[in-house]
C-alpha positions in Angstrom: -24.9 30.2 10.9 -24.1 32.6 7.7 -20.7 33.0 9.0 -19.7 30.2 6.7 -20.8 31.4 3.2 -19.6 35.3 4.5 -15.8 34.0 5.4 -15.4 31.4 2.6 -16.3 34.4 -0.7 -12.8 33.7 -1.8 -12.1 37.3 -0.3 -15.2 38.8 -1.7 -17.1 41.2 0.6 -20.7 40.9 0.1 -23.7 43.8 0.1 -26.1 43.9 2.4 -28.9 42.8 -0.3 -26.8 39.9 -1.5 -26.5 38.8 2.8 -30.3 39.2 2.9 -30.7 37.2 -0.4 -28.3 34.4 0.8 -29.6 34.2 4.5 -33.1 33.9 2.9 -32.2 31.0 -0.1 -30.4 29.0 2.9 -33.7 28.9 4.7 -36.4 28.4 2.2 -33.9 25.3 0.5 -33.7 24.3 3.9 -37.3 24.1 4.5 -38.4 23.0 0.9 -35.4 21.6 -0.9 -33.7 23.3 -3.8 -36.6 21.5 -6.7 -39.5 22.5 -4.9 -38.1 26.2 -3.7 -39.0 29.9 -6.0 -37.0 32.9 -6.5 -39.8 35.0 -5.7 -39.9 33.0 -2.5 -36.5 34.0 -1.8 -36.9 37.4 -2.5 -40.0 38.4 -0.5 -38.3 36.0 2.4 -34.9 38.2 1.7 -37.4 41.9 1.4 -35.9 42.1 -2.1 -37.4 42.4 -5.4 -37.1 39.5 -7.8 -35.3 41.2 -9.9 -32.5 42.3 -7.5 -31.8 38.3 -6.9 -30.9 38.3 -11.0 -28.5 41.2 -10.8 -26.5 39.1 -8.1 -27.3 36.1 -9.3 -28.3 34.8 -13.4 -30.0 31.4 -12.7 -31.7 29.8 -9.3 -28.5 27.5 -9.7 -26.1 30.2 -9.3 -27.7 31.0 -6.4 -27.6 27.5 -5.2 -24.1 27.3 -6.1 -23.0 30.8 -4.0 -24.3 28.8 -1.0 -23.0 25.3 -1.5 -19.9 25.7 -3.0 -18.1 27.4 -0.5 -20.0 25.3 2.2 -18.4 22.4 0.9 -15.3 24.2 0.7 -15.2 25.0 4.2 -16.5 21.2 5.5 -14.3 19.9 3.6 -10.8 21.1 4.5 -10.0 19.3 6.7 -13.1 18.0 7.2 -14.2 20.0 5.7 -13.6 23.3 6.5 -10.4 25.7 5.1 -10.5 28.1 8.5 -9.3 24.6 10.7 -6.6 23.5 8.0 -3.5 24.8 10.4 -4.9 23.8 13.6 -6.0 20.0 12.1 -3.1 19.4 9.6 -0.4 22.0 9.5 0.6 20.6 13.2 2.9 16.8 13.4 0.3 14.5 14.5 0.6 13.6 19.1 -1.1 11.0 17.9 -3.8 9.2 16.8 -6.2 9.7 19.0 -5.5 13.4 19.3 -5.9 13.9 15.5 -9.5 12.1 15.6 -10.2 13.9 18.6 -9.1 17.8 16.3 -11.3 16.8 13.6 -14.4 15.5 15.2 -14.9 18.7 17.8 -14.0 20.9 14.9 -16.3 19.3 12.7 -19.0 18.8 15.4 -19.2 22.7 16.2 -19.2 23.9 12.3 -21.9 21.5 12.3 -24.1 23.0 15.3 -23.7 26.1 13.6 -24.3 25.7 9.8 -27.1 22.7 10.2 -29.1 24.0 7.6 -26.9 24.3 4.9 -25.1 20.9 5.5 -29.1 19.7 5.1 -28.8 21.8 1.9 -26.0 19.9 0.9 -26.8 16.5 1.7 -30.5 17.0 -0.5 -28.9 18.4 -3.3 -25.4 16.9 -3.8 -27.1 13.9 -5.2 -28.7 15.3 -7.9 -26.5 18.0 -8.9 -23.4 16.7 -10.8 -21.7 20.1 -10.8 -21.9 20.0 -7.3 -20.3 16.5 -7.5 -18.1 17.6 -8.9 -17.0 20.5 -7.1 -16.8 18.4 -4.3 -14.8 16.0 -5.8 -12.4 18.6 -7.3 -12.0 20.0 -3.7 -11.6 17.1 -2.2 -8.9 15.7 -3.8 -7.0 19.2 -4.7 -7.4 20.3 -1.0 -8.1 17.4 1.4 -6.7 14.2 0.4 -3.0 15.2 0.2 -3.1 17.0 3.8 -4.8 13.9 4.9 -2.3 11.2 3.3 0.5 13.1 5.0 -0.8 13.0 8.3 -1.7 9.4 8.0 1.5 8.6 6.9 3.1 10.2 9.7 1.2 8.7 12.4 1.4 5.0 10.4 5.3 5.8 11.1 4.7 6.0 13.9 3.2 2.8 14.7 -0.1 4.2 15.6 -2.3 3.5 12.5 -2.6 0.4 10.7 -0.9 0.0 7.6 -4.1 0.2 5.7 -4.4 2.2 2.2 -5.0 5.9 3.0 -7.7 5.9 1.0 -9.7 3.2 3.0 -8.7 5.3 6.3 -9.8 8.3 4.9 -13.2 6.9 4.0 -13.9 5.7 7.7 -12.8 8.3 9.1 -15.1 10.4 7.0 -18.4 7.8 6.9 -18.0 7.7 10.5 -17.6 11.3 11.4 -20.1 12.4 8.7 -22.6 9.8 10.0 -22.4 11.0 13.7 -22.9 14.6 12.7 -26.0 14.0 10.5 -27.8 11.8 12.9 -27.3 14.5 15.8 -28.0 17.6 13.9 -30.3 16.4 11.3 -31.7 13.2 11.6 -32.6 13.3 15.3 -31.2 16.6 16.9 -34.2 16.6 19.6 -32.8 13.3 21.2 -31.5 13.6 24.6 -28.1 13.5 23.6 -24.7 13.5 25.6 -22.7 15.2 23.1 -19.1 14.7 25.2 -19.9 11.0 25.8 -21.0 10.9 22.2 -17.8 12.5 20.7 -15.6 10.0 23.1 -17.7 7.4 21.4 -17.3 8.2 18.1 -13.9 8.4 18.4 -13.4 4.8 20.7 -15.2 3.5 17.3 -13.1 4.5 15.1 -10.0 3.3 16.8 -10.8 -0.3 17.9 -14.5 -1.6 16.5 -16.9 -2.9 18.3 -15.9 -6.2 18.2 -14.5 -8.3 21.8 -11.7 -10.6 21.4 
């Protein structure tokens, strides 16, 4: 679940006490929510002192933003998470199909692995404008161009309607996003059929619901 925040440092190595300290914040603003959460908390959950959380780390919102910010970084390229960026985007496009099909399994296991720090995300990003920001900034400096050329590409080649980019972008996302929280926050104790699920995501996206 850590492997996440440990690969996405920005080729920083981090100490054993800052992987204790990180492990432990993920959990307790898990549990509690950012507001509501203590450093001392975190450092008796991490078996540090207080004080060792401050020589890493000068505010509670540093800390916060150690854990979030590359989290973002990685779920959101290409959606979003920088590790999948070749295998998602770097490739032409088979097809449309195949390029929902890349993002949504890709996106679906970095999910079922780092669950509590997309809940971590999803409390905080709303009341945090830096972290709006950041997101923001990320998005559009590291997603939205890799995405506009790939949906250029497939609208050339007649398999994606001639829609702006930017409205594509934002279904695909809403969609994806929606699928992932219901199944791994929202209701993760369901009796789900994730393969059938997936398929069904993906059916969605590409024709509606609608009959003709």
């Amino acid at each position: 679940m850590y492997n996440a925040i440990h690969e996405a440092q920005d080729g920083k190595g981090l100490t054993p006490k800052q992987e204790q300290i990180l492990k432990a914040a993920v959990e307790i603003f898990a549990e509690k929510g950012y507001a509501s959460s203590s450093t001392s908390e975190i450092a008796a959950r991490a078996g540090v002192a207080e004080g060792t959380i401050f020589r890493h780390y000068k505010t509670k919102k540093d800390l916060l933003f150690s854990i979030v910010t590359p989290f973002m970084t990685q779920f959101t390229v290409p959606l979003l998470a920088s590790h999948f960026t070749k295998e998602v985007f770097d490739e032409p496009p088979e097809g449309f199909e195949q390029f929902l099909k890349k993002i949504i399994k890709n996106r679906f296991e970095f999910a079922r692995e780092n669950a509590p720090l997309l809940k971590i995300v999803l409390q905080e990003i709303a009341f945090q404008p830096e972290l709006q920001a950041r997101y923001e900034s990320v998005f559009l400096e590291e997603v939205f161009p890799k995405f506009e050329r790939v949906l250029n590409e497939l609208k050339e080649q007649g398999s994606v309607i001639d829609y702006p980019n930017r409205s594509i972008i934002r279904m695909i996302i809403s969609t994806v996003v929606g699928f992932l929280v219901t199944r791994f926050l929202l209701a993760p104790e369901s009796d789900w059929e994730d393969e059938e699920e997936l398929d069904r995501t993906i059916h969605f996206i590409m024709y509606g619901l609608g009959r003709k």
